[in-house]
N, C-alpha and C positions, 0 to 999 in steps of 0.2 A: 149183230150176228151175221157171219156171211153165209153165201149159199152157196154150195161145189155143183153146179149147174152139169147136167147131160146133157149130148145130145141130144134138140127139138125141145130140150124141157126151158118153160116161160117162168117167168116171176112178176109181180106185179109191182112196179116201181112206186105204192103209194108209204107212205112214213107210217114206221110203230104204231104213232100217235097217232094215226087217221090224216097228218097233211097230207102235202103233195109235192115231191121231189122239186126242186127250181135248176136245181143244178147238177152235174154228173161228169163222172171223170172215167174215158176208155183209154184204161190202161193195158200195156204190153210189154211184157218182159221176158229176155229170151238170152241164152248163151249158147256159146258154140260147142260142139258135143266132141270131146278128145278123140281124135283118133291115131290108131299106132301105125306109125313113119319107119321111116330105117336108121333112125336116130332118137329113137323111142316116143312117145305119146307127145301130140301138139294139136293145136286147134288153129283153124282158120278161119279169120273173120268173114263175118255172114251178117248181111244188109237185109235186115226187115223191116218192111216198111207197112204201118199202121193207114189206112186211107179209112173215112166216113162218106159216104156217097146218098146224101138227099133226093128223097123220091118224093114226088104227088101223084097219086092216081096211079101206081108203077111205073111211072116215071121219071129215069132221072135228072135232075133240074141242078144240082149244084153237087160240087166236090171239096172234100179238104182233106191234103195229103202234104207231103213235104215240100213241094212247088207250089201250093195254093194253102200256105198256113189259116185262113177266114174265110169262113163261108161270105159270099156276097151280102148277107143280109147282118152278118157280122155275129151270130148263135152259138155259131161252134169255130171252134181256133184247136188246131194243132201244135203245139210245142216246139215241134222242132226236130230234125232228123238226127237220126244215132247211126251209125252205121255199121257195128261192132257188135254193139248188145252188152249185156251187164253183168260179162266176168262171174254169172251165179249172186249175186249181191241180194235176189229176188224183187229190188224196187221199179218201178215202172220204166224202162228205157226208153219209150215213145209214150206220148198222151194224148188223148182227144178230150177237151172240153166241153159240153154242150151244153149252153144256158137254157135248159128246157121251156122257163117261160119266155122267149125270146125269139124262139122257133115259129116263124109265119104259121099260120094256121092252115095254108094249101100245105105242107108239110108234113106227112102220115106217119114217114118210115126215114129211120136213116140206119144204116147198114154200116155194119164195120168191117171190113176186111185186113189180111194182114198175107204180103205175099214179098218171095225173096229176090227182091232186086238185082241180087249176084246172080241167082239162079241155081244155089244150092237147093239140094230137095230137104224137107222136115226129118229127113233120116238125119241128118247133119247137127241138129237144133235140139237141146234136151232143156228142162225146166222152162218150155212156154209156155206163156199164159195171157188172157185176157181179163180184165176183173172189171168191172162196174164200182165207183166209190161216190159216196154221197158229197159233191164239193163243198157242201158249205158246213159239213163237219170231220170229212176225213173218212169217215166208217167206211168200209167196205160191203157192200149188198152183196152182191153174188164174183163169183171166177168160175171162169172154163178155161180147163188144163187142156193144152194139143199133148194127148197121150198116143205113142207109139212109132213119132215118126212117121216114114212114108216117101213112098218113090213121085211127092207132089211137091211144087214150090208154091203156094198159096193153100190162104183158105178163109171160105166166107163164114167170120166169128161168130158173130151174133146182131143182132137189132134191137134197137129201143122203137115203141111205134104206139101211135096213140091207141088209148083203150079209154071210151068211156069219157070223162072229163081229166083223166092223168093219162098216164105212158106206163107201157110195161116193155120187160127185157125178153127179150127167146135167145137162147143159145141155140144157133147152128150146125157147126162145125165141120162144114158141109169142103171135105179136101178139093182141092181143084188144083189147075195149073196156068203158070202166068207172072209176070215180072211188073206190072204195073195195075192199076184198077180196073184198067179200063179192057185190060185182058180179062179179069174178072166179071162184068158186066151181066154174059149171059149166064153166068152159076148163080148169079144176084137172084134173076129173077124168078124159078118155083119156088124162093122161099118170101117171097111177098104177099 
């Protein structure tokens, strides 16, 4: 059963059964929002780009984004860059992988961001979405819908981050502005 997550609202990444998650998939799926031309309604592609950005201590220590598909410590892998988005098909157009037992233990928090490399604002972008899915059976845990657009070209999604002996999720969805992660950076950090 998935969860439609709000903004700031957490979930607890541990399994039905009482396990404990090993593996996880941050997904993003997004299409380009029609708009009316002088030769009637068309859309323009629009470049989203999904980054995860590893912290210890609120600090960040590693990236995986379409230039850097592997974390250094090799935990988390990115898929692969999409530059279009998915025509409304609703399936994941970019993904982030993260082997949760696999993630060094100086490793608290990793943050997902998603910001538009063209530099179109979310007014542009209709059916986005992030969604957390359990890798090693497909299920989907929780999504957070970017509802309403907005005069912003990013926005910092959500984070997975240790709780306890497991990891849990908080949905963000905190809009900002910015073309690459690293433009993102300082919107990262009050929600650490």
């Amino acid at each position: 059963m998935s969860v439609n997550l709000s903004k700031g609202q957490g979930i607890s990444l541990q399994k039905s059964d009482g396990g404990t998650l090993t593996a996880v998939r941050m997904g993003l799926g997004w299409r380009s929002a029609p708009r009316r031309g002088l030769f009637g309604r068309r859309t323009n592609e629009i470049d989203l780009d999904a980054s995860a950005v590893l912290f210890a201590d609120k600090k960040p220590v590693d990236v995986v984004f379409f230039q850097h598909l592997v974390s250094d410590d090799g935990s988390v892998r990115h898929t692969g860059d999409n530059r279009v988005g998915g025509a409304g098909q609703g399936g994941d157009d970019e993904a982030i992988l993260v082997d949760l037992a696999r993630v060094p233990v100086h490793i608290d928090q990793i943050v997902f961001t998603v910001n538009s490399f063209t530099g179109q604002t979310f007014a542009e972008v209709q059916d986005a979405f992030c969604r957390l899915v359990d890798e090693t059976n497909g299920q989907e845990l929780a999504r957070y819908t970017l509802t309403g657009g907005g005069q912003y070209t990013a926005q910092v999604m959500s984070k997975v981050h240790r709780a306890g002996n497991g990891w849990a999720m908080t949905a963000i969805g905190a809009p900002t502005n910015g073309r690459t992660f690293q433009d993102l950076v300082p919107a990262m950090v009050p929600h650490l």
